[in-house]
C-alpha positions as CSV (number, residue, x, y, z in Angstrom):
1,X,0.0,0.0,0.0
2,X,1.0,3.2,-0.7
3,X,0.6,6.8,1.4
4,X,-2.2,7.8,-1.0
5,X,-4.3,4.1,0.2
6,X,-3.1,5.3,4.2
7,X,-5.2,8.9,3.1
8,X,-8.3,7.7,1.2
9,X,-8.5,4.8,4.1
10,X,-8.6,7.4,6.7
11,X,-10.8,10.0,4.8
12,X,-13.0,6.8,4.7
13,X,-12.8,6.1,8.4
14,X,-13.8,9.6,9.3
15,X,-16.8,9.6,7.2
16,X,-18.1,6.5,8.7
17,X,-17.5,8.3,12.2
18,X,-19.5,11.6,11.4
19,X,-22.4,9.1,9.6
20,X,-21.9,6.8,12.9
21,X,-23.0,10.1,14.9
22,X,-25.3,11.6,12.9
23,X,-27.2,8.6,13.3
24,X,-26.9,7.8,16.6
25,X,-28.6,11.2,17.1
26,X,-31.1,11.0,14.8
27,X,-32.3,7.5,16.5
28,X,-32.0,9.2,20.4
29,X,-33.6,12.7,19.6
30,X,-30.8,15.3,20.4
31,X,-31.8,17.7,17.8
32,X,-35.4,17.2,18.9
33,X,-34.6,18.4,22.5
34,X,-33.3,15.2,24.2
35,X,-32.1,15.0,27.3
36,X,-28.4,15.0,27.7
37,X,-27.9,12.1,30.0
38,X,-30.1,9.6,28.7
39,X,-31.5,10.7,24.9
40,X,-35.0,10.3,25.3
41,X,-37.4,12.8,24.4
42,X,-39.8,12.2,27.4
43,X,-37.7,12.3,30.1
44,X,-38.7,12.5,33.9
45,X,-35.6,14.5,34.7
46,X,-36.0,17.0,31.8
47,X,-39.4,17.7,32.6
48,X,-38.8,18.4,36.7
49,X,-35.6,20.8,35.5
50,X,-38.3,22.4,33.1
51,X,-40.6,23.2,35.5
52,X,-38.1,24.9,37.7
């Protein structure tokens, strides 16, 4: 392998990381307003800090 394989290999790697986490917060909610500990949308915590 040459360095050019090493590059498109990692270019690779790092696309498959930001799909890996774009996904991951599609499936928990984040951009819908999840809560930060445990990703659900209808948390009991988020709703008690809400009303505060």
């Amino acid at each position: 392998m040459t360095w050019q394989d090493y590059i498109v290999w990692g270019i690779v790697a790092v696309a498959v990381c930001i799909a890996a986490v774009w996904l991951w917060r599609q499936v928990c909610g984040r951009r819908r307003g999840g809560c930060a500990s445990c990703c659900a949308t209808q948390c009991p915590m988020k709703k008690i800090v809400e009303k505060h």
